[in-house]
C-alpha positions as CSV (number, residue, x, y, z in Angstrom):
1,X,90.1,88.8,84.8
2,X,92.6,90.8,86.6
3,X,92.1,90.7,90.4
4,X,92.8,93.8,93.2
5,X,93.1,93.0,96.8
6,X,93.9,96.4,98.9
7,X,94.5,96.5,102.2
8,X,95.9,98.7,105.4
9,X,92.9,101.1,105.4
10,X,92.0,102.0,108.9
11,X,90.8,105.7,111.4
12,X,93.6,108.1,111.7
13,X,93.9,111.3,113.9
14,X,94.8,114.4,111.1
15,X,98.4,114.3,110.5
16,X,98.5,110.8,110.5
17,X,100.3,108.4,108.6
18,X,98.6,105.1,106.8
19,X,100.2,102.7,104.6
20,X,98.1,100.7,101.6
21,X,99.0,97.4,99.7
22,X,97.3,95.9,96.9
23,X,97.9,92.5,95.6
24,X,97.2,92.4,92.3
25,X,96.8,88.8,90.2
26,X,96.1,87.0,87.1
27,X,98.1,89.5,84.8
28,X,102.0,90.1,84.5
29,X,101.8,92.7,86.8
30,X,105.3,94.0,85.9
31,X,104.1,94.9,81.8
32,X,101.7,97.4,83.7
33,X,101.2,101.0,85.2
34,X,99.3,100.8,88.4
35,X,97.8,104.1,90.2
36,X,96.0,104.4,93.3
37,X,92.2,105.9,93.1
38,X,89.4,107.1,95.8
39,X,86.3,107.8,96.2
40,X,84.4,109.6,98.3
41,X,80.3,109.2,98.7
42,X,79.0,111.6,95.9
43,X,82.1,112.0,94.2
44,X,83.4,110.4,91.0
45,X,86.5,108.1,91.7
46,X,89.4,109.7,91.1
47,X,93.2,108.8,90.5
48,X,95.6,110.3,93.1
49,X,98.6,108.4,92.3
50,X,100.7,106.2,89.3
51,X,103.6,104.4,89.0
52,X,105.3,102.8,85.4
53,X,105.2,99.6,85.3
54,X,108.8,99.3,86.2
55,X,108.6,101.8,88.8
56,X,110.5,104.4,87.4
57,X,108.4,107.2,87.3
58,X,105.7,108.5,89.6
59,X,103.0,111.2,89.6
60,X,100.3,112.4,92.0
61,X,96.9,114.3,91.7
62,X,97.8,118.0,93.5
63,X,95.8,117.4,96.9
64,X,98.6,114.3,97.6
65,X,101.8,115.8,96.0
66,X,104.6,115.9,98.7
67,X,102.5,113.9,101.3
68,X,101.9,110.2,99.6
69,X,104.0,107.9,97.9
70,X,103.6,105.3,95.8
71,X,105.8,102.7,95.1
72,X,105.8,98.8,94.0
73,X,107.4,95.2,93.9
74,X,106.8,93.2,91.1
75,X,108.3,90.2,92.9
76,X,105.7,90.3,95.3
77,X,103.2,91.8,92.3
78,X,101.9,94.5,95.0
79,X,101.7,98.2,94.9
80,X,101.8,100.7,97.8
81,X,101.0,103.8,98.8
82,X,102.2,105.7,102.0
83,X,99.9,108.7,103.1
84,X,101.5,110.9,105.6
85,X,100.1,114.2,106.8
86,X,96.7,112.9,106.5
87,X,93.4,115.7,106.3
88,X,90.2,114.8,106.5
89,X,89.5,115.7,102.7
90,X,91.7,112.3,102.4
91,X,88.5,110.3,104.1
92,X,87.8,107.5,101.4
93,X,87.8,104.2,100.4
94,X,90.8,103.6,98.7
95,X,91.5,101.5,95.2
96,X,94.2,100.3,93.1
97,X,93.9,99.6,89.0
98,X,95.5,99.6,86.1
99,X,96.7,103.1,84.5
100,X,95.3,103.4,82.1
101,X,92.0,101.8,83.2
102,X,90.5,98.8,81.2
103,X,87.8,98.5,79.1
104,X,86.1,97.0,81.2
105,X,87.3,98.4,84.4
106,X,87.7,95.2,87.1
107,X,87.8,96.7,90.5
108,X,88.5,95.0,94.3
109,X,86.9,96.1,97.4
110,X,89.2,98.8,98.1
111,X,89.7,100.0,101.8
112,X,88.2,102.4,103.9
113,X,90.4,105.1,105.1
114,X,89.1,108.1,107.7
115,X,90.7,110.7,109.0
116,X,88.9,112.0,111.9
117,X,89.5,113.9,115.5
């Protein structure tokens, strides 16, 4: 099954900046739209970001708009997504999937990002 492997997660200050990658293997990654989710301890996962499979359009949940950006290579079959002006309503661990998710939904182990004083 399809494979996730996100990285770059870390502690930032508020108004930040952090910069995810995810990896993604065993499908043609370029016949697919990819989004970033997070979730949050009590909280449904949610998606906050999406790119077309050939990275031509974008959209973002309204908490993110203007402050992350996602983006791809399908060379390197590897989404990104680079949060600036981080708050500490961004504290999460951080996924990437398929848009829209599978049936079943295969997930990695996503990474942990805080943003704390």
């Amino acid at each position: 099954q399809v494979q996730f492997v996100e990285s770059g997660g870390g502690q930032v200050q508020p108004g930040g900046s952090l910069s995810l990658s995810c990896v993604v293997s065993r499908i043609p990654v370029s016949l697919y739209h990819l989004g970033w989710y997070r979730q949050t301890p009590g909280k449904e996962r949610e998606r906050v970001a999406w790119i077309t499979s050939g990275g031509g359009g974008t959209d973002y949940e309204d908490s993110v708009r203007g402050r992350f950006t996602i983006s791809r290579d399908n060379d390197k079959d590897t989404v990104y997504l680079q949060m600036n002006s981080l708050k500490p309503e961004d504290t999460a661990v951080y996924y990437c999937n398929l848009v829209p998710l599978g049936a079943p939904a295969y997930w990695g182990q996503g990474t942990q990002v805080t943003v704390s004083s």
